[in-house]
N, C-alpha and C positions, 0 to 999 in steps of 0.2 A: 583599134584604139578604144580605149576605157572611154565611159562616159564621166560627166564631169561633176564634180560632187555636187552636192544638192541637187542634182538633177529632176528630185522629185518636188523641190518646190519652184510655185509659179513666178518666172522670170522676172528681176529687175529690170530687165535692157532685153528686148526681143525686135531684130531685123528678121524683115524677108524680103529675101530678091533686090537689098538696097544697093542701088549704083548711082552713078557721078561721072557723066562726060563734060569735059572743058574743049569745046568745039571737038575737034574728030579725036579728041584722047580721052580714052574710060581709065579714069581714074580711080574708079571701087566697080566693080562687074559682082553681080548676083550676089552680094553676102546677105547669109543666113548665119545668126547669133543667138544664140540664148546665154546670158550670163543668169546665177540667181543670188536670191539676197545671200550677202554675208563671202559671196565667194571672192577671191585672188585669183582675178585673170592675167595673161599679159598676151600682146599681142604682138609677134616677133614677124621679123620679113626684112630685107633687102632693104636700101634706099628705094626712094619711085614704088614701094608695092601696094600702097595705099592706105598706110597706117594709122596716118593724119589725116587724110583727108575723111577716112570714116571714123576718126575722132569730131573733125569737123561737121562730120552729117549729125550725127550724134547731138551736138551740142548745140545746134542749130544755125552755124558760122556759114555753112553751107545747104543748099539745097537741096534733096533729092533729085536726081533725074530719072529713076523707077523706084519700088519699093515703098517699104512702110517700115516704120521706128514707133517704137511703142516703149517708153517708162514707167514703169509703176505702173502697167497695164492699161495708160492711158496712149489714144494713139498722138503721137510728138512731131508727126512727118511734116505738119505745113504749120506748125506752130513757132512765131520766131524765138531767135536765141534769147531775148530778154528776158520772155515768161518761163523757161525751162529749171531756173535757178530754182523758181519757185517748188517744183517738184520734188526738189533734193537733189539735182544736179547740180555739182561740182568738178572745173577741169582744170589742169593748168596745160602751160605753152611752151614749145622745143625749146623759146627765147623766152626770157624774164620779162615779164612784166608789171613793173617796182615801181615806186615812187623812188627817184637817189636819193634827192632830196627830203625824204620826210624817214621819219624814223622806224625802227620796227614797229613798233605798236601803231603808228598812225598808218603804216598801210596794211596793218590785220583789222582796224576797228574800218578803214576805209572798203576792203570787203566787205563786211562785215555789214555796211551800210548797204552798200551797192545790192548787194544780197537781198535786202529787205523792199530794196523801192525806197529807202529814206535819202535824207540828203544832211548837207552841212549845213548848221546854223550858225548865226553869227553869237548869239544868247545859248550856252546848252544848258538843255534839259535833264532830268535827273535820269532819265533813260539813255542820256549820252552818255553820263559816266560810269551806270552798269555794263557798257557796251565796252568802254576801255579797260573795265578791270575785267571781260571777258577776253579781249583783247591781249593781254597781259597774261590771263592762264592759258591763253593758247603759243604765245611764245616761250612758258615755261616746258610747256608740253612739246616744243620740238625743237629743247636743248638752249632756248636764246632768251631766255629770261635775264642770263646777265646781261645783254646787251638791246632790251628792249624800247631803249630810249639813246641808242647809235642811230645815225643816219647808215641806209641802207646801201648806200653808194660807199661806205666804211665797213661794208662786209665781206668778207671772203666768197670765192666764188662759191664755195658750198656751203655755207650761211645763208647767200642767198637763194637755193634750190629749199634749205630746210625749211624757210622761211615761208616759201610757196607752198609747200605741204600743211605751212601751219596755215596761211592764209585760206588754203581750201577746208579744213576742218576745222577751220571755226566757225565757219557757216552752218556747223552740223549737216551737213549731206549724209544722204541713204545712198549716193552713190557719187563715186570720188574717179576722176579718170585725169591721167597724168602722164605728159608725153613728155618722153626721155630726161627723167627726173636726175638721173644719172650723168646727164651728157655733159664732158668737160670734167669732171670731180677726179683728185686724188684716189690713190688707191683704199687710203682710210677714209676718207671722204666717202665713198661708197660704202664703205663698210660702216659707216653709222649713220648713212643713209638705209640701205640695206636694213637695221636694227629700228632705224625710226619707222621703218611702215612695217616691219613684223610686228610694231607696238600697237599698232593701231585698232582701235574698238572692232572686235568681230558685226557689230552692229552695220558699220560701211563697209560697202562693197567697193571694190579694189580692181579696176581694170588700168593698168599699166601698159605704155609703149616705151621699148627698153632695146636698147641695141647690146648694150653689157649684158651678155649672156648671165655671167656671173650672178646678177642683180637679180633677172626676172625670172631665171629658175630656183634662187633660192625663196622670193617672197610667191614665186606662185602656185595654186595648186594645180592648174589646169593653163592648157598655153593652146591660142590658135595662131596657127602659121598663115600669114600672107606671102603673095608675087603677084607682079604683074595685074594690082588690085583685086585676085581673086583669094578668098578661103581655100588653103589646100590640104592641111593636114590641122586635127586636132589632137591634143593628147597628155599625157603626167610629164611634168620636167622628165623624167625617168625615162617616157618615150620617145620624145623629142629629141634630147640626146642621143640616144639608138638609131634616128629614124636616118637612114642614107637618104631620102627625098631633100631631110634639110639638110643634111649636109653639102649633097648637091646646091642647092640653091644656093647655098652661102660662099661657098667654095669654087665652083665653075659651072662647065658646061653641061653637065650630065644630066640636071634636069632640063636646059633646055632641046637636048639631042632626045629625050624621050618623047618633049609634047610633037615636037617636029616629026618623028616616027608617028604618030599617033596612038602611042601608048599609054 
């Protein structure tokens, strides 16, 4: 397999050896990562192969049970989820996590907060209202500027995935990580989903879990494959698609008839 662009510069996101048992289930076994700035990863695998969950380690929801996680070259491994935003880490989640009740803009300016360590006042400040009219060009920027003062529970289901996209990068994150942003969406639905994260500032980095094959081989440039929570192939959409390993694994028995061989 090719290596993965930017290779030559120093890591965004760098695991080794990171794993994750839930009593006698290893749920991430030995993963080694390097993503670097500016790159489009995605991370493809089966249901159960541990693709959330070391979105989880990642972001600090869960804990390591070996290994090391390092952002921005600082080590992240026993540091909790709260302080991590602060580094430019941004994620979203398989399921929505929205206000219905509050409108577009009040749940990007409500990021937006949360991000910061600030809170809700009863009196705002004149820095509140910079924050909603950033608020506001981040719903333009990912298509919902007309509908920035709907209530969000009045959004279509792909409204509100787009909405998550905008809510993470209004935070400005250095690194942007988004589990199955795809999941549930029409087929145009994808497809200008699809178009909104090719739009996205080469500046964030872009690690993606995507079961729409469609999805994660067109926005990525580089793909590592999960099973059975370990790393097993890496490679260009280009490979990945060629690779019989994954096709096996997606498809049936044939890679697990190999590990069983001892092949």
């Amino acid at each position: 397999m090719s290596e993965a662009p930017h290779a030559g510069a120093a890591p965004i996101l760098r695991l080794r050896g990171v794993g994750r048992r839930f009593g006698g289930v290893q749920a991430v076994r030995e993963v080694d990562l390097d993503v670097a700035p500016g790159e489009r990863r995605a991370i493809l695998g089966p249901n159960g192969a541990g693709k959330t969950t070391l979105f989880n380690l990642v972001a600090g929801d869960f804990a390591c049970s070996a290994g090391r996680i390092e952002v921005m070259g600082q080590d992240v491994t026993h540091m909790p989820a709260r302080v991590r935003p602060a580094l430019g880490l941004a994620r979203t989640y398989q399921k929505t996590r929205l206000f219905q009740g509050l409108s577009v803009v009040d749940n990007i300016y409500l990021a937006m907060i949360g991000h910061t360590g600030g809170r809700l006042r009863i009196f705002p400040r004149r820095r509140d209202g910079e924050l909603r009219e950033r608020a506001r060009a981040a719903a333009e920027r990912v298509w919902l500027g007309h509908k920035a003062d709907t209530l969000v529970g009045d959004l279509s289901h792909g409204e509100q995935r787009q909405l998550e996209v905008g809510m993470a990068s209004a935070v400005e994150p250095r690194l942007m990580m988004l589990d199955e942003p795809a999941s549930g969406l029409s087929r145009g639905e994808r497809e200008r989903l699809t178009e909104l994260l090719l739009g996205l500032p080469r500046d964030v980095t872009l690690i993606l879990i995507e079961h729409d094959m469609d999805v994660a081989l067109t926005v990525a440039e580089y793909v590592t494959m999960m099973h059975d929570g370990r790393k097993v192939v890496e490679g260009t959409p280009d490979e990945i698609r060629a690779n019989q390993m994954v096709h096996d694994i997606y498809l049936g028995s044939g890679y697990h008839r190999e590990r069983e061989d001892g092949s």
